[in-house]
C-alpha positions in Angstrom: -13.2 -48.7 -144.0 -14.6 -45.2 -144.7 -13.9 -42.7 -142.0 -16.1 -39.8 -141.1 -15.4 -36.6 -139.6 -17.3 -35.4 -136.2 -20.4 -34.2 -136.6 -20.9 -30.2 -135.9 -17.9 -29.7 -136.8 -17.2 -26.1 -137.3 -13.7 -24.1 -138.9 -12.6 -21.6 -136.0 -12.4 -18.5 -138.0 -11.4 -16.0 -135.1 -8.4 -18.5 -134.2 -7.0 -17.8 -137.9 -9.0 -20.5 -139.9 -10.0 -20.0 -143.3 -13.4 -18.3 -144.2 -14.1 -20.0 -147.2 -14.9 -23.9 -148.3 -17.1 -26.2 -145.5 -16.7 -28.5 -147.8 -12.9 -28.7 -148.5 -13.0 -28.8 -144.2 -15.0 -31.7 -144.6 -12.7 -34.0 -147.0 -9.8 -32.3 -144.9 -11.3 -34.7 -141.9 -12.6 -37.5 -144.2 -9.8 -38.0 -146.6 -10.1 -42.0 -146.4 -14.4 -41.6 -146.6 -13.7 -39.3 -150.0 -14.4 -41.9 -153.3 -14.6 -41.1 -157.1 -17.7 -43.3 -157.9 -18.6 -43.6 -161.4 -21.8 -45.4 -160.6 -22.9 -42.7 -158.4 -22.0 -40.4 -161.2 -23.9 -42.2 -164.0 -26.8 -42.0 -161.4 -27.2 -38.3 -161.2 -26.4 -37.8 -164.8 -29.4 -40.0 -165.5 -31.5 -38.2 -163.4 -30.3 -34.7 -164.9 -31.2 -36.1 -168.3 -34.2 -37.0 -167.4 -35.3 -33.9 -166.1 -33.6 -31.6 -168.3 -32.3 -33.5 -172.0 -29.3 -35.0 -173.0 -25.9 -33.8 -171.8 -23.3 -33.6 -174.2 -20.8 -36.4 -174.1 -17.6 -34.2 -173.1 -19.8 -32.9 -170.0 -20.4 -36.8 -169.4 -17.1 -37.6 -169.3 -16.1 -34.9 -167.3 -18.7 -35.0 -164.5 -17.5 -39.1 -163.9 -13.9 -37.7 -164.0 -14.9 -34.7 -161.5 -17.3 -35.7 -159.2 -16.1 -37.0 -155.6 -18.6 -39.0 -153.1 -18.6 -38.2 -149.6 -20.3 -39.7 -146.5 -21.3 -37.1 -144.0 -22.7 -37.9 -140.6 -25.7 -37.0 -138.9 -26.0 -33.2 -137.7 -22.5 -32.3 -139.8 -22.6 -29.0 -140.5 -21.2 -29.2 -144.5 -22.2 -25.1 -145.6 -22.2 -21.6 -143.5 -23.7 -18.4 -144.0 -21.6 -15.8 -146.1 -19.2 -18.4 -147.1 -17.6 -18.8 -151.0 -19.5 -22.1 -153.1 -16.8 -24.1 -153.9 -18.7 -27.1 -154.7 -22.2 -28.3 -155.7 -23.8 -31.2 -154.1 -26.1 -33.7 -155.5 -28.0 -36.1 -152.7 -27.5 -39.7 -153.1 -28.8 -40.8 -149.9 -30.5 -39.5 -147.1 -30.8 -35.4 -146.6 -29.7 -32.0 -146.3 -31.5 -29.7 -144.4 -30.8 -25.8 -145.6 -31.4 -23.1 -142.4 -31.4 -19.3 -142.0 -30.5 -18.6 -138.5 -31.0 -15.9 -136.3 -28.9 -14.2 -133.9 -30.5 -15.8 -130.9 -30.1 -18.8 -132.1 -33.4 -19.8 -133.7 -33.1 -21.4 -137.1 -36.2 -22.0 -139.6 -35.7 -24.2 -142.3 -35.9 -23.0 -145.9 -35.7 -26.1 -147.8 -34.8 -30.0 -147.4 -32.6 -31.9 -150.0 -33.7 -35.2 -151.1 -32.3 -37.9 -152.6 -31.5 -37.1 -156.7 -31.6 -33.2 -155.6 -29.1 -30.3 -155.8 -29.0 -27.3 -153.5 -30.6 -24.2 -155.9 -29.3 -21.2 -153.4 -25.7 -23.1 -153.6 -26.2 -23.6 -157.7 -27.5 -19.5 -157.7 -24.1 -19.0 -155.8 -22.3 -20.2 -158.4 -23.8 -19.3 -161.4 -23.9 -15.1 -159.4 -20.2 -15.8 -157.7 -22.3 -14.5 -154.4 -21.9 -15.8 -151.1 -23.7 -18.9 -149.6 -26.7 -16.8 -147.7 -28.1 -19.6 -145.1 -27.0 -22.7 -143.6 -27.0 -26.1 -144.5 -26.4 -29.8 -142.3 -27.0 -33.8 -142.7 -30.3 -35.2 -141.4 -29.0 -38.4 -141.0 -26.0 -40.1 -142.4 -26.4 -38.5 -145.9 -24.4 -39.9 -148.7 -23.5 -36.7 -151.5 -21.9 -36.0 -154.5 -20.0 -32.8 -155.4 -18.3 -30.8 -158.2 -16.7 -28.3 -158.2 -17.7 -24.4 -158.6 -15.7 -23.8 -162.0 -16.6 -27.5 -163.2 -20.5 -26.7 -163.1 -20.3 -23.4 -164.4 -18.0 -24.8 -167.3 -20.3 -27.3 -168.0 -23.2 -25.3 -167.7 -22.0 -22.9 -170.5 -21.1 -25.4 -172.7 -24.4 -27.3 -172.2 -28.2 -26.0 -172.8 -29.9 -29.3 -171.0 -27.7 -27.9 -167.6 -28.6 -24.6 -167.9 -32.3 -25.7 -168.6 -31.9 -27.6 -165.3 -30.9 -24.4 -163.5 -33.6 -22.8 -164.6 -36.1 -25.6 -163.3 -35.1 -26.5 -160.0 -34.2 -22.5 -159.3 -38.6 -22.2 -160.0 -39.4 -25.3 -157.9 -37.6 -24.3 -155.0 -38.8 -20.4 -154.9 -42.6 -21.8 -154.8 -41.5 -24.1 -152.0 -39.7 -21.1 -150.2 -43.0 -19.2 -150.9 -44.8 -21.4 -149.1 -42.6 -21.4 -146.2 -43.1 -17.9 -145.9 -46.4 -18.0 -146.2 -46.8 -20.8 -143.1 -44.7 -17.9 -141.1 -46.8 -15.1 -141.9 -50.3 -16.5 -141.9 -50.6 -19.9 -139.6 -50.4 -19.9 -136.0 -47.9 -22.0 -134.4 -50.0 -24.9 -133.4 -51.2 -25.2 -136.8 -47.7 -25.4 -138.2 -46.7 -28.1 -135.5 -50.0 -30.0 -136.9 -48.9 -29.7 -140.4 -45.5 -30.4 -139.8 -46.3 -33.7 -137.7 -49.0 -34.8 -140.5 -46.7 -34.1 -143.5 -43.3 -35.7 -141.6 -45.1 -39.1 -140.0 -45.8 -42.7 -140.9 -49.1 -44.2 -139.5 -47.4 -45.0 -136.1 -45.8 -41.6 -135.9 -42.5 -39.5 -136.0 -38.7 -39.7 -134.7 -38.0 -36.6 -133.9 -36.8 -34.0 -130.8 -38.1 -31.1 -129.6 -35.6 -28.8 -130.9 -35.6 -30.3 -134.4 -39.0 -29.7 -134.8 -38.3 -26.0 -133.6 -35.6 -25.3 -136.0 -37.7 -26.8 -138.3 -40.4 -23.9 -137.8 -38.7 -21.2 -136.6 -39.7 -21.2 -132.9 -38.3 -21.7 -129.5 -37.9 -25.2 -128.3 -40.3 -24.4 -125.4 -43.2 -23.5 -127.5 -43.3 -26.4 -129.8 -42.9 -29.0 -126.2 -46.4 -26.0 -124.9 -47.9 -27.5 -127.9 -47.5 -30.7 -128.1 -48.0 -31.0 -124.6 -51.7 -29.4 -125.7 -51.9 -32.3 -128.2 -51.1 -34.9 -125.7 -54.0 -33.5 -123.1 -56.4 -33.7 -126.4 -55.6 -37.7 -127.2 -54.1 -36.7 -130.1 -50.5 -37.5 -129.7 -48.2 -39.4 -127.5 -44.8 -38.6 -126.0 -41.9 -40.8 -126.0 -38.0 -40.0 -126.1 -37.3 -38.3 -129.2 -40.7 -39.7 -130.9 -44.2 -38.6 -131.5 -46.9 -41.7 -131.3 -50.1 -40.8 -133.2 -53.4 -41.3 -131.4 -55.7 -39.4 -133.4 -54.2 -38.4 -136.7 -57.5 -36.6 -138.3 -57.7 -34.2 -135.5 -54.4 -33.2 -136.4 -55.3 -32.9 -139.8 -58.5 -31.0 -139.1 -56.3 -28.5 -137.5 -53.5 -28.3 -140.2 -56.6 -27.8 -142.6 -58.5 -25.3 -140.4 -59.2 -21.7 -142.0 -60.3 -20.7 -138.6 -56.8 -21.3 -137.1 -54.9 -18.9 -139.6 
């Protein structure tokens, strides 16, 4: 049986803990749920081929040998702001959301992992031996696989398809941080709350809590449940514990598409 460690989880620093690996914390509390799965491995090196060539066979063999699975819980906090990278992890299963918080608390979301993807500001870490600059926690019970620091950057030297993958996901993820910042600078609240609900729902609707959806923007927990209150008065929406029933889902697009609103 695979144990897992509490989620939220977090190292007391002041009380003499160390400031550096969330991740080594992690295994620390899951030693039993820590695996060394080839399959998993084979997986991700497929999908790195795909994107980026073929890695050399040494790398291969390597990356099998190195990598370690882990299963981290819902809302497990597995990185922290200004901490040393000391592993890289590839998503095998459900998500990671990576955060920049503020002092009062307010967190926006820079970025989600999805399965088969890496975490570029952890890789850019690495690669500039900087410390991690946001945070980063499980949406859901998230299955991962990690290397280690000095593993990556020894097989990235030794191989161009890994450094061409660098290069890659580093430019897909700036335009999508881009466009974050553009939704913060230009749209109105309500419109993000729109966009957000029509990008994140099925046709029934969306599981998710008030606060989520605020850390998920940026905002305080009591204007995102101002707004979607608005968009239950209109028809649009309807209000359930921790879920979001669509009524009129074209009305919420016609305000996630308005020029007007911005």
């Amino acid at each position: 049986m695979i144990k897992h460690w509490p989620p939220n989880v977090r190292p007391n620093f002041e009380a003499g803990g160390s400031a550096g690996d969330a991740w080594n914390l992690c295994c620390d509390l899951s030693r039993t749920g820590e695996r060394r799965p080839v399959s998993s491995s084979q997986e991700i090196l497929k999908l790195l081929e795909k994107q980026a060539g073929e890695i050399p066979e040494s790398v291969r063999k390597s990356f099998i040998a190195g990598a370690r699975e882990l299963v981290v819980p819902s809302g497990a906090q597995i990185a922290f702001e200004n901490e040393a990278c000391a592993r890289l992890p590839f998503v095998l299963s459900g998500g990671l959301r990576v955060y920049k918080a503020a002092p009062d608390g307010r967190s926006i979301t820079l970025y989600d992992i999805d399965p088969g993807e890496t975490c570029v500001l952890t890789m850019s870490c690495i690669l500039g031996g900087e410390p991690f600059p946001a945070g980063a926690e499980a949406l859901g019970e998230t299955r991962v696989l990690v290397v280690s620091s000095e593993d990556w950057l020894r097989w990235v030297e030794s191989s161009p398809s890994l450094r061409r993958y660098s290069h890659q996901i580093a430019a897909r993820r700036l335009s999508a941080v881009i466009e974050t910042l553009s939704e913060v600078a230009f749209h109105r609240v309500n419109q993000r709350v729109a966009r957000l609900i029509v990008r994140r729902s099925t046709d029934s609707g969306m599981q998710a809590t008030h606060q989520q959806i605020a850390d998920e923007l940026g905002t305080a927990r009591e204007v995102v449940s101002r707004i979607l209150k608005e968009f239950e008065r209109n028809g649009w929406i309807r209000m359930s514990r921790h879920e979001i029933v669509l009524l009129d889902k074209s009305a919420l697009v016609k305000l996630a598409e308005d020029a007007d609103a911005v």
